[in-house]
Structure formats: C-alpha cells, structure tokens
N, C-alpha and C positions, 0 to 999 in steps of 0.2 A: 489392702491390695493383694491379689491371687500372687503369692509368690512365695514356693514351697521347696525341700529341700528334698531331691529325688536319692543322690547321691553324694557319697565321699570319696573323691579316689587317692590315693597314693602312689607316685612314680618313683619308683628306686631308680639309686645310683646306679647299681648294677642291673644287669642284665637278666630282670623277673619280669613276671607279669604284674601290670601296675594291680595297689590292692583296692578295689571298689566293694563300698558297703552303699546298701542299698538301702532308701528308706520309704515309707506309703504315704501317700495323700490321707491328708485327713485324718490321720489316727496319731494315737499317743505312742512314738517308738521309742523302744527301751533299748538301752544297751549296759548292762550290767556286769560283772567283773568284780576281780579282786584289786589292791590296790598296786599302783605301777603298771597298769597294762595300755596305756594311753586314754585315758576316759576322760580326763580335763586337757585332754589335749585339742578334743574334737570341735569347742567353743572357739578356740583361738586360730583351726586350721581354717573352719567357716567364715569366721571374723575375716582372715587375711584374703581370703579368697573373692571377696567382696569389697575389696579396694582397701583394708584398714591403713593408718597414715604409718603403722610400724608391725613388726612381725613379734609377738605374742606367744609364737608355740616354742611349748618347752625344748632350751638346750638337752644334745643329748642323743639318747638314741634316733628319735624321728629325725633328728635335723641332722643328722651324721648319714643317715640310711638314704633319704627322698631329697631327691632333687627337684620335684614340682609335687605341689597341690592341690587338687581341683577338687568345684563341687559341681552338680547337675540341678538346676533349679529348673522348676518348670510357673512359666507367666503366663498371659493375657498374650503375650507375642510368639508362645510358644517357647521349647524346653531351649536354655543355655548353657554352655560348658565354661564354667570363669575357672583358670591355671594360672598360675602363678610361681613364678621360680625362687628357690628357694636361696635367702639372701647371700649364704657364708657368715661371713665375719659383721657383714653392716645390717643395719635397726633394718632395714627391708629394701629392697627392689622395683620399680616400677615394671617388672617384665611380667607381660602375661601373653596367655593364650585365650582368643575366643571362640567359641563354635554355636553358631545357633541354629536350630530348625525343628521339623518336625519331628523328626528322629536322630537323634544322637548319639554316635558311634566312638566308645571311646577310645584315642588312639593308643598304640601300643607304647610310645615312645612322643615326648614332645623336643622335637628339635633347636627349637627357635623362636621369640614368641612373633607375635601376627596381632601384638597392641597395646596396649600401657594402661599402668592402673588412674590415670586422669580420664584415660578415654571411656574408662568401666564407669569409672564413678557419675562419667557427664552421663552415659547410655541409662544406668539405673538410673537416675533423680530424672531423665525424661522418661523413662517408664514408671514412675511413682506417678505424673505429673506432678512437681514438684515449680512453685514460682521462680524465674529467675533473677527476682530482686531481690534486697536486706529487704530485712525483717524491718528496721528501722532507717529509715532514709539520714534521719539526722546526728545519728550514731555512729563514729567509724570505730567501736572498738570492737575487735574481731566476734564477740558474744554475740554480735549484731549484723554481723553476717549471713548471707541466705542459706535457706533451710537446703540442709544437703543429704542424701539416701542418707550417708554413714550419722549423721544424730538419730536417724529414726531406728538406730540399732538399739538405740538407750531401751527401747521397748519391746527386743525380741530376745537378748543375752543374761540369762540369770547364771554366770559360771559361782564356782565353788567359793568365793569369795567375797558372791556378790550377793547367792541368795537367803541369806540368813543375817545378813548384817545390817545392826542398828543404825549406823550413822550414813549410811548410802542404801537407797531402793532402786533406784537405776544401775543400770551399766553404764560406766564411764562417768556415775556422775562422783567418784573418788577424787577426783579432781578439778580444783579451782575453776580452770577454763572451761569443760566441757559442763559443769552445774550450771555455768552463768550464762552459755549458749542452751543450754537445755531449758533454763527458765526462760528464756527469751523467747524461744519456738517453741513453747509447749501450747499458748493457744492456737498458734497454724495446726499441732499435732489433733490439735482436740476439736478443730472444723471451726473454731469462734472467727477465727480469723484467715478467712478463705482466699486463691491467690486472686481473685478480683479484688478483695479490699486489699492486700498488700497493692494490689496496682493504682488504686483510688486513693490508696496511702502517701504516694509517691505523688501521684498526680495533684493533690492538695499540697504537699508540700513545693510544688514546683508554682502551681499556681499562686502561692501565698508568698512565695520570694518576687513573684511578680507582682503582688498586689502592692504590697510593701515597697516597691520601687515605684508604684506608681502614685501611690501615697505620699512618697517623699518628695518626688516631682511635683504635687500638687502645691505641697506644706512651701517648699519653696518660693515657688509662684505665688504664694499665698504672702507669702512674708514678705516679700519684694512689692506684692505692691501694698500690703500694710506700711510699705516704711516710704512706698512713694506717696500715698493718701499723706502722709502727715507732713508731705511737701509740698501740697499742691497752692500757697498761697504763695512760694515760691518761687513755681510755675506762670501764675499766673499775674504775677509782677513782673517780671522778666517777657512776658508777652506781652501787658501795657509799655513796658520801655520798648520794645522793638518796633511796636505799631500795628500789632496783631489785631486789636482789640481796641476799641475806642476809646480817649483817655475817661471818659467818664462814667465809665464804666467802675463799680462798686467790688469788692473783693468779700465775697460770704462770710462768716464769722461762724457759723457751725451749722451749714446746710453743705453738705459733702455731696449732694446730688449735684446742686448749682455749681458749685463750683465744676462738678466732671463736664456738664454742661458746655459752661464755657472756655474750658479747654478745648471740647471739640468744636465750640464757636471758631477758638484761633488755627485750629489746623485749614478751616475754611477759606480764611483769608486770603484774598489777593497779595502776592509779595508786593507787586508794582505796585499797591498803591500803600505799604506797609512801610514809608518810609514819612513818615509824621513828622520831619524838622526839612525836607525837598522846598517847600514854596522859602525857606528862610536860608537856604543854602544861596552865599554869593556869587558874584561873576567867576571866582576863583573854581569854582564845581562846576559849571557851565565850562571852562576853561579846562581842565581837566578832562570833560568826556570831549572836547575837540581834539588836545593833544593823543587823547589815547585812540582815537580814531586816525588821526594822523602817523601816529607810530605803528600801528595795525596795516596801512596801506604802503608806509613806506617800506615794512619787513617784507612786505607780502613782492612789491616789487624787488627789493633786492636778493631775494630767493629766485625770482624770475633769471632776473638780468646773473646769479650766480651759474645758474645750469645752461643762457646762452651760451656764457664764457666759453665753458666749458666744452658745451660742441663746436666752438669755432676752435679751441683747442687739438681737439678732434682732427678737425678737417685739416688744418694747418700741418699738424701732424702728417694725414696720410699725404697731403701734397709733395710735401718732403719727401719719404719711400719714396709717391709713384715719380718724383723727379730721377733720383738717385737710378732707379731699377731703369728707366728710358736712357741712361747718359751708359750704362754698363750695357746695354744694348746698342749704341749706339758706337761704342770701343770695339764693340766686337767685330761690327757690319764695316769699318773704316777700310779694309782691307778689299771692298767690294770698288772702290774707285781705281784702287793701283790693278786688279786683276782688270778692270774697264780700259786703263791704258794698254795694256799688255796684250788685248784682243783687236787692239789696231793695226800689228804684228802680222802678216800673213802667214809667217810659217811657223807662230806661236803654235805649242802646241795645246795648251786648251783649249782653244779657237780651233785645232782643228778635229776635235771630239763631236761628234754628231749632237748632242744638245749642250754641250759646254757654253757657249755663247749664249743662248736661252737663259741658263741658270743663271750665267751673271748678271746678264739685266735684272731676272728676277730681284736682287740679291740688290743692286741699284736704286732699283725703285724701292723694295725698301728700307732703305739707309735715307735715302729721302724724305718718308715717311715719317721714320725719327725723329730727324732732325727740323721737321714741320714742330712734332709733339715738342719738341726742346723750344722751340722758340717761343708758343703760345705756355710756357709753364711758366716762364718767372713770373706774368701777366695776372697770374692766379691767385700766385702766392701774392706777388703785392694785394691783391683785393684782401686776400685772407689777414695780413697783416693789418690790413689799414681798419677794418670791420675788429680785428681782436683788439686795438687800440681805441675805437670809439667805445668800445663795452666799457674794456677799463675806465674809462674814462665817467661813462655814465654809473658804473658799481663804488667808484671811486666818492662819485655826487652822494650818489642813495648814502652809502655806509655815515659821510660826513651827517645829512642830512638825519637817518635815525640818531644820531649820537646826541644831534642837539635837540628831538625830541625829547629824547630821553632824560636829558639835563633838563630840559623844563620840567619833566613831569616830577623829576628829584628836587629839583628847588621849589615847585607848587607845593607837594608834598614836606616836604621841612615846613614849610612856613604854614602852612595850613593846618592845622591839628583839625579843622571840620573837614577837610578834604579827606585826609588822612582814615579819619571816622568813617565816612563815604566807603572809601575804597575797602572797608573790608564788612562794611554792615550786613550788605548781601550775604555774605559767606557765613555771616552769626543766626543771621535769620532763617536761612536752610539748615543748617547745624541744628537749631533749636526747632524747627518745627518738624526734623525727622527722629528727634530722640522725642518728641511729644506723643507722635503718632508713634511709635514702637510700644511708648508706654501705655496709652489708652489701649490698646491692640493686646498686652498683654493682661488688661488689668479687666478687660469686658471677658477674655477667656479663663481668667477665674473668677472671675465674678459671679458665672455659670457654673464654674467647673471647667467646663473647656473639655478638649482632646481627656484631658487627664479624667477629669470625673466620669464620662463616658467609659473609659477604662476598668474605671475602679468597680463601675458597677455590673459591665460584664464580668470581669473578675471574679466578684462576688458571688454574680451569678452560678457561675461556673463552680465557684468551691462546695457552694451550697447543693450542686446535683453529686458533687463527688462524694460531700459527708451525707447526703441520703444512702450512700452504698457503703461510707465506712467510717466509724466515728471512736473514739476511744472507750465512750463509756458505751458504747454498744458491744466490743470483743469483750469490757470487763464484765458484761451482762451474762454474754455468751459461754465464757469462760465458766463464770462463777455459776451457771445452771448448766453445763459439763460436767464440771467435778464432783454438784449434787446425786449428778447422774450415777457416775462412776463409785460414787461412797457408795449408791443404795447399791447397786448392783454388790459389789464388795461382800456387803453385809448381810446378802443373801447367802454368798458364796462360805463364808466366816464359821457359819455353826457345824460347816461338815468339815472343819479343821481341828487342829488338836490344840487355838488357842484358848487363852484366861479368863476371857472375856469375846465368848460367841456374841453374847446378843448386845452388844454396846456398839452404840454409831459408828462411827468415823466420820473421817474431813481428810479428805488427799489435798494437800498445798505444795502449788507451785513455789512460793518464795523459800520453802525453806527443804523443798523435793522429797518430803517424807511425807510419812502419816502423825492423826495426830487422834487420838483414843477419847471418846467423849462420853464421863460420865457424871452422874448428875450432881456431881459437886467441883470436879477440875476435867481439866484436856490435860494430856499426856501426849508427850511425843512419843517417837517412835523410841526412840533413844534413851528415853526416861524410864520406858519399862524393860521389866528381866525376862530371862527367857529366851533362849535359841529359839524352843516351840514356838514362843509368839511372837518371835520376827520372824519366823518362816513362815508363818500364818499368814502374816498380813502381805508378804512378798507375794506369796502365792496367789492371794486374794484381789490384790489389786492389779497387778500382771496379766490377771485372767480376765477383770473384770474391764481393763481397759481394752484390752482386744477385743470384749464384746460391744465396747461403748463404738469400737473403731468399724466393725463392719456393720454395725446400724447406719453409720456416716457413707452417702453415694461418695464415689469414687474416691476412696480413702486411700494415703499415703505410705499408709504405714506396712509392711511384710507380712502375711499372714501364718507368721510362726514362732513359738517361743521355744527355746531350749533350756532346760532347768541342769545348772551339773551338783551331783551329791544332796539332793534335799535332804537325806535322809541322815547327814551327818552330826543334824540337831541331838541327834538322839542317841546315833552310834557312829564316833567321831570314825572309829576304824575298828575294820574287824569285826564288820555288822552280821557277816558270815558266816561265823565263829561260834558255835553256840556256848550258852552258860554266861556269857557277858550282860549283865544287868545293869542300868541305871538306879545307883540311889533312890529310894520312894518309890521304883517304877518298877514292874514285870516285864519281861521281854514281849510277850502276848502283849502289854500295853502300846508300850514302843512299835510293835509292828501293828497294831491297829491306826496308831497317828501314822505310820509312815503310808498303811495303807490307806488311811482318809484322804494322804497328800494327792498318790496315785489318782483316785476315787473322783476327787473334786479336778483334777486336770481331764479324766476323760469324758468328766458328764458335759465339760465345758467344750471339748472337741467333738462329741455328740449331740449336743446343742447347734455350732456350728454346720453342722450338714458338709461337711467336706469344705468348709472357708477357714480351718484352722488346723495346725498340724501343731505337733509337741514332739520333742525330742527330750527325752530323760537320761541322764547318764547316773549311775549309781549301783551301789554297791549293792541291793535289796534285790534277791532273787525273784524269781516265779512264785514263791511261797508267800510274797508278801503284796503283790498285784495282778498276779493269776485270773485267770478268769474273769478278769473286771472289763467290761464291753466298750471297747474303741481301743484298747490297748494293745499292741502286738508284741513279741520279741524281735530284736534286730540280731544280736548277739551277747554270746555270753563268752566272754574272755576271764577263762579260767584255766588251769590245768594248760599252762603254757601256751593259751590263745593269747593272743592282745591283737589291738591297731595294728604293730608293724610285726610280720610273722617273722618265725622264730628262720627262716630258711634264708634271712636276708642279714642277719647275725651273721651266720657262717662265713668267715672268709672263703674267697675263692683259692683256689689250692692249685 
C-alpha cells in the first residue's frame, strides 16, 4: 500500500515553533547522531501517531518538552496530518488531530483535537482495505480477531531492540498475544487469504450451521418414523377393531409396503359405515339416538321460551315507568280543574287576562288526556302479566321435560355397557384416523426427504460454490508457496550482508515467527545460531524481502515502509563515532564494510522499488560509512548539541 512517511513534527509546550523534520519518497533517510539525542525515540513517536494502543516514547525530556506529535504521511487519498496529544501521567490518550488534503499546512499551535485515535485506526484499515470480519468465524479468542492497520505494523518497525534479536523478528511479536494474532493474520498479510475468502469463510460457516439444523430436522423425522414403522401392526389392528378395514382382512408379517398400504386403505374409509357391531346393537341404541334427539329439541326450545321470558320481562317492566311517569303527570295537571271552576268567576281575575281562559282549557283537555292514558294502562299490564305467567308456565314444562330426558339417557347409559360403547365410538374413530393421517403425512415426507432433504441439498449446494472460493487447504497451499517465495527472495538479498552463511537457504515460518537456517545436515533456528551479524542479517533480509513479496501482491495491505533503529549496533554497541574502538577478531574497516553492506542492501532494495518503498535509518554510522551509496539521502545529523528536541526548548523561560 502507497503509504509513506513525509514528516515528523514536534509541538512544544511552550511558546516555539513546532519542530518538523522532513523526510523523501522513496529513498533510504538517514538520520544519524550521537547517543541520547532522540534517535529511538523517532520508532515510537510514528508508532503513537498511528493510533498505537499505548504511548511508547521515552520518559523524559521529549515528553516533559511537546505537548503534541504528529506525522505527515502521504496515501492513495492523498497527504494526512495524524497529532496526537501527549498523555501526562497515563499509558496514552485517545486525542488526536486530523488534517487531510492535497497540501498540508502545518499548524503553529494545536488547540483541541478534531478526533480520536479509534476513529484513525477505522480511516487507516479502510484505506489499507482491510476485511471487516475475524479471521476465524469459529474462534472468539482475541488472536482471532479481524485484521487491523496496527498488526500490519509487525512489518514496517525494526526499532533498536527489535532488529537484531534472536528470539523475535517482528515488532510486537515480544509478546504472547500479538505472536498469536500475528500468526493468525499472516496469511491475509501474505495475499493466501484474501478478504473475499475470509467472507466465503464466514459464509460457509453460516451456511453449515444451517445445514446441520437441517440435518437434524431430517434425523428427527427420520427416527419418528422408524419407531412409528415398527408399530404399524399396532395400527392396523386397532383399525380392524374400529371397523376401518374389513374383518378379513390379513396383517403382513414383513411386507412394510402392504402394510403402508393399507393404512392409507383405512384413512379412506367411510366412518358411517365404520361401525361393524350397528346391525347387532339392540332396541336400547335405537332408543338412545331417540332420546338424544329428543333432549336436542327440548333444550333447543327451552332456550327459546328462556329469551321470550325475558322480553315480556322487558315490556312489563317499561309499562311500569311508562305508568308511573303518566300518574306524575297527571299530579301535576289536577290543578287544571280547580282553575276551570274559578273561571266561572266573572270578576276572577285569570279569567280576565286576554288568553288566560284559553290556556286553561288547553291545560283541561290535557289532563283529560291523561287520565284516558291512566285508564287504558292497567289493561296492559294485565295482558303483560298474564302472557309472563303462560311462559313460566310453559319453561316450567320444557325444564321438567329435559330433566327426565336426561335421566333416561343416564339410566340407558348405566345399564347399557354397548350403548355406552356407542356413545363415544365416534369420537375414538376420528381421534385414530387423524393421528393416522398426520403420520402417513409425516412418514411419505421423509420417505423422500420432504421440505428438509430439498434443504439440505440446496445447502450443500451452496457450500460447495462458497469452498470453490475458499477452502483451508487452499490458504495452506497458498501460504506455504508465499513463504517459498519470500525465502528465495531473502536468499538473494543474504550474500550482500555480513552473515555466516550467505548462500544457505532458508524457511521463514509462521508457527513459530522466526527463520530457520537450512543446511545439509540440520535446520537451525533463528535462536539457535550466534551472532548479532547474523541476526541482523537475516532481520534485514527478510523485512526487505517481504516488502518486495508485498508490492508484487495488487492492492496490497500492508504500508509501504520500513524503519530500521541502530542496525549498526551489532558491531558498535556505542560509540561507533569514536575512533580506535575495534571489535575482537574484527578491523574497524571490517565493521564498517558490514555496516555499510546493511546500508547497500536497503538502498538497492528502495531502488528496486521505483519510488513503492521508503526506509528510514536511524543510527549512529555517519556519511563515511553510507556516503554516496545511490537512493540514500541525509535527513539529519544530531551532534554537536543537535538532537530531535532543540536545545532553545531546554531553556526555561525567564
């Protein structure tokens, strides 16, 4: 992936201009120095700047000095500014700043941030394109979790502790959990396993918990009716007793077809005529469907004659009110006769009001009126009365009348054990011919397969186009002619170094994140041989030679840049500077020939690249020992009271 390292900046606490180092495309920058002037501080400031889960850069003066750290990377989306503020007291901070465009201007001062390092980390792993699933669907321990930008750091950070050491060749892989996620996601890293097969991955695994469900539904089905087959002579004895089936009818002895057979013979059956003891049933069952027709008719009526009642109830009732509400009308109007005498009066004075006389008649005739309605209402009520007492009378009949229906059908029924039989036959013969039929119904759809086989074989189907795209021993195919890859490449790279064994194979393995030395009597790990020189060797070799395995690969994941700090310390732990310091066995001229081989072999490797790979060198090994070697530049030299944090940000203010 095009993603390169333009800049370093530094924001003081105080009131300076922040410090920006500046780095090239494509070439191998150097930044060289004496010791203490920030040079491994540089691995850890990039690291945090890039979302790391903890803050890394040395206690001390930088982190007493800068309040933020930024880098300037430039992508495929064009240049980003990632800041990051500087934690205090705690492992790190979520605060960042982002800035992106085509030109990026960097500020004097960061105020505030404007984003969080969750939100960096989601922006990078969509600019990797990176899958959004586990690696493994059926795995939840965290190793197994989806591939994220920060693992694919494991392949661009060789700091001072990382790149000469036998028992770790990755960054981060010092530790338990990031080895066992790093072997996890090393074939996504190595293109074996691309994020279409992780999603094909997923997709079979989902598929296959369904197949298995449909499977077991089948198994089910399957069993039920294996267990109902070896009842069917049980079946079909219990359908000669009911009358399903003619009595002469034979029961198969080990023909399991005939017998399904005539199973579905009995669901065919007539019930009416399914009652095979009817012509020998006595007058007492003739008797029996009389009374029960008779107790049928007689509820039927007294349900009738209940709800007349009930509305001559009704009526009776409202006669009542409308009597009551006519007699208080008519209290009222009584007063209409004494004002009638009173207008016989000539010098009454109602009588002599211009319609006074008028009204009272009015007032006359209707009290009359009234008293018409009063007379014709007791007339009423007797009808209503005498109609509520015939009902009673006839509900009275009915009720007696079901009662001694009913005691006959109870005394028939005592005494009758065949009547008895009768009365609930029906109800055994339906019962048994719909548990019959649910079972032939279940037992013809597995018989087939049914719903469920049909299932199974789409299913199948399906899994089969998903493992044409992704299958296990296909990534381990893929994998294991990767790593082929990456040894030969390595082993090219191998003889312009200063290890023991230039021209002996290798084997880079993922199970155990080393190399492993192959010569024609044993394999040797990484671990097992001596030598700074020849772990530096093969760090260098493999590191290089995977970056190139990595932009062979279209649209590859991984950052297009390594950073090496101190390679040079194999040789000259400190003090490489200094002259008259010799190694044991070794000439200084020797020692700087290996150191400059190391140079030699990273820049042929970035001039190879064509501008797809950048290096960044930190170390102690001036101009005199990578000088003029073609892709290499200088960035800085922090001596003579240079370093990372300048010396004017020391000075207290005054």
């Amino acid at each position: 992936m095009h993603f390169q390292i333009l800049s370093l900046i530094l924001w003081p606490k105080a009131d300076h201009q922040p410090r920006v180092l500046n780095f090239e495309r494509g070439m191998v920058n150097v930044i060289t120095g004496a010791s203490k002037t920030g040079k491994s501080a540089v691995i850890p400031i990039i690291d945090y700047c890039l979302a790391s889960g903890k803050c890394s850069i040395p206690v001390g003066t930088i982190r007493k000095t800068c309040e933020w750290f930024g880098i300037v990377v430039d992508t495929l989306e064009g240049k980003k500014l990632l800041a990051r503020r500087e934690p205090g007291e705690a492992k790190q901070t979520g605060d960042m700043y982002l800035l992106e465009g085509d030109d990026i201007e960097i500020p004097y001062r960061i105020v505030e941030k404007n984003t969080t390092a969750d939100i960096v980390k989601r922006k990078l792993g969509e600019l990797s394109g990176l899958s959004r699933l586990r690696i493994n669907p059926n795995v939840e321990a965290a190793y197994q979790s989806r591939v994220s930008f920060r693992d694919l750091m494991a392949f661009n950070f060789q700091p001072q502790y990382i790149v000469a050491n036998p028992l770790a060749l990755y960054f981060g892989a010092d530790t338990t959990e990031h080895r066992e996620k790093l072997k996890a996601i090393f074939p996504y890293v190595l293109g074996a396993l691309t994020p279409e097969m992780v999603a094909a991955r997923w997709e079979i695994d989902r598929l296959q918990r369904l197949l298995r469900q449909a499977e077991s539904a089948l198994a089910t089905v399957k069993k039920a009716v294996r267990a109902w087959q070896a009842e069917t002579s049980g079946w079909l004895r219990q359908a000669l007793e009911l009358g399903l089936l003619p009595k002469a009818t034979k029961i198969p002895e080990d023909d399991p077809n005939q017998t399904i057979d005539l199973l579905r013979e009995a669901t065919r059956a007539d019930t009416r005529t399914s009652f095979a003891t009817v012509d020998s049933i006595d007058s007492s069952l003739r008797q029996l469907e009389v009374l029960q027709n008779r107790e049928s008719e007689t509820a039927a009526k007294l349900s009738v004659l209940r709800q007349h009642l009930a509305e001559v109830e009704r009526l009776v009732d409202s006669s009542r009110k409308y009597g009551g509400a006519i007699r208080i009308q008519k209290d009222r109007l009584d007063i209409a006769a004494w004002l009638k005498s009173r207008t016989e009066v000539a010098d009454d004075p109602i009588a002599a009001l211009g319609d006074g006389r008028e009204k009272i008649d009015a007032l006359v005739q209707a009290l009359a009126g009234i008293e018409i309605q009063l007379r014709t209402q007791p007339s009423l009520s007797d009808t209503f009365d005498k109609e509520r007492l015939r009902i009673r009378k006839d509900l009275d009949d009915a009720t007696k009348a079901l009662a001694s229906v009913r005691q006959e059908i109870t005394i028939l029924e005592r005494r009758s054990g065949e009547v008895r039989e009768a009365t609930y036959r029906r109800d055994r013969v339906e019962r048994f011919l719909g548990r019959l039929e649910q079972a032939l119904e279940t037992f013809e759809r597995a018989e087939d397969g049914g719903a469920q086989a049909e299932e199974i074989g789409r299913l199948a189907d399906l899994i089969d186009e998903q493992k044409a795209i992704y299958s296990e021993r296909q990534v381990y195919q893929r994998t294991d002619n990767a790593l082929l890859y990456v040894a030969k490449i390595a082993a090219s790279i191998l003889p312009r170094l200063d290890g023991e064994w230039p021209n002996a194979p290798i084997e880079v393995l993922i199970d155990d994140l080393t190399v492993r030395v192959v010569h024609p009597d044993r394999k040797d790990y990484l671990w097992e041989i001596g030598s700074g020189a020849n772990w530096l060797a093969y760090h260098i070799a493999v590191t290089l030679s995977l970056q190139r395995f990595f932009r062979e690969l279209p649209d590859h994941c991984v950052p297009g840049f390594l950073i090496y700090d101190q390679p040079s310390q194999v040789y000259f732990p400190s003090g490489f500077d200094k002259p008259g310091r010799e190694a044991p066995g070794r000439t200084r001229d020797q020692d700087i020939a290996a150191v400059r081989g190391v140079f030699a072999a990273i820049a042929d490797e970035i001039v190879l690249a064509k501008g797809q790979l950048q290096a960044i060198v930190l170390d102690h090994a001036g101009a005199d020992v990578w000088g003029e070697l073609v892709g290499v530049v200088p960035i800085a030299d922090w001596r003579d009271g240079d370093a990372l944090v300048p010396d004017s940000w020391l000075v207290p203010p005054s």
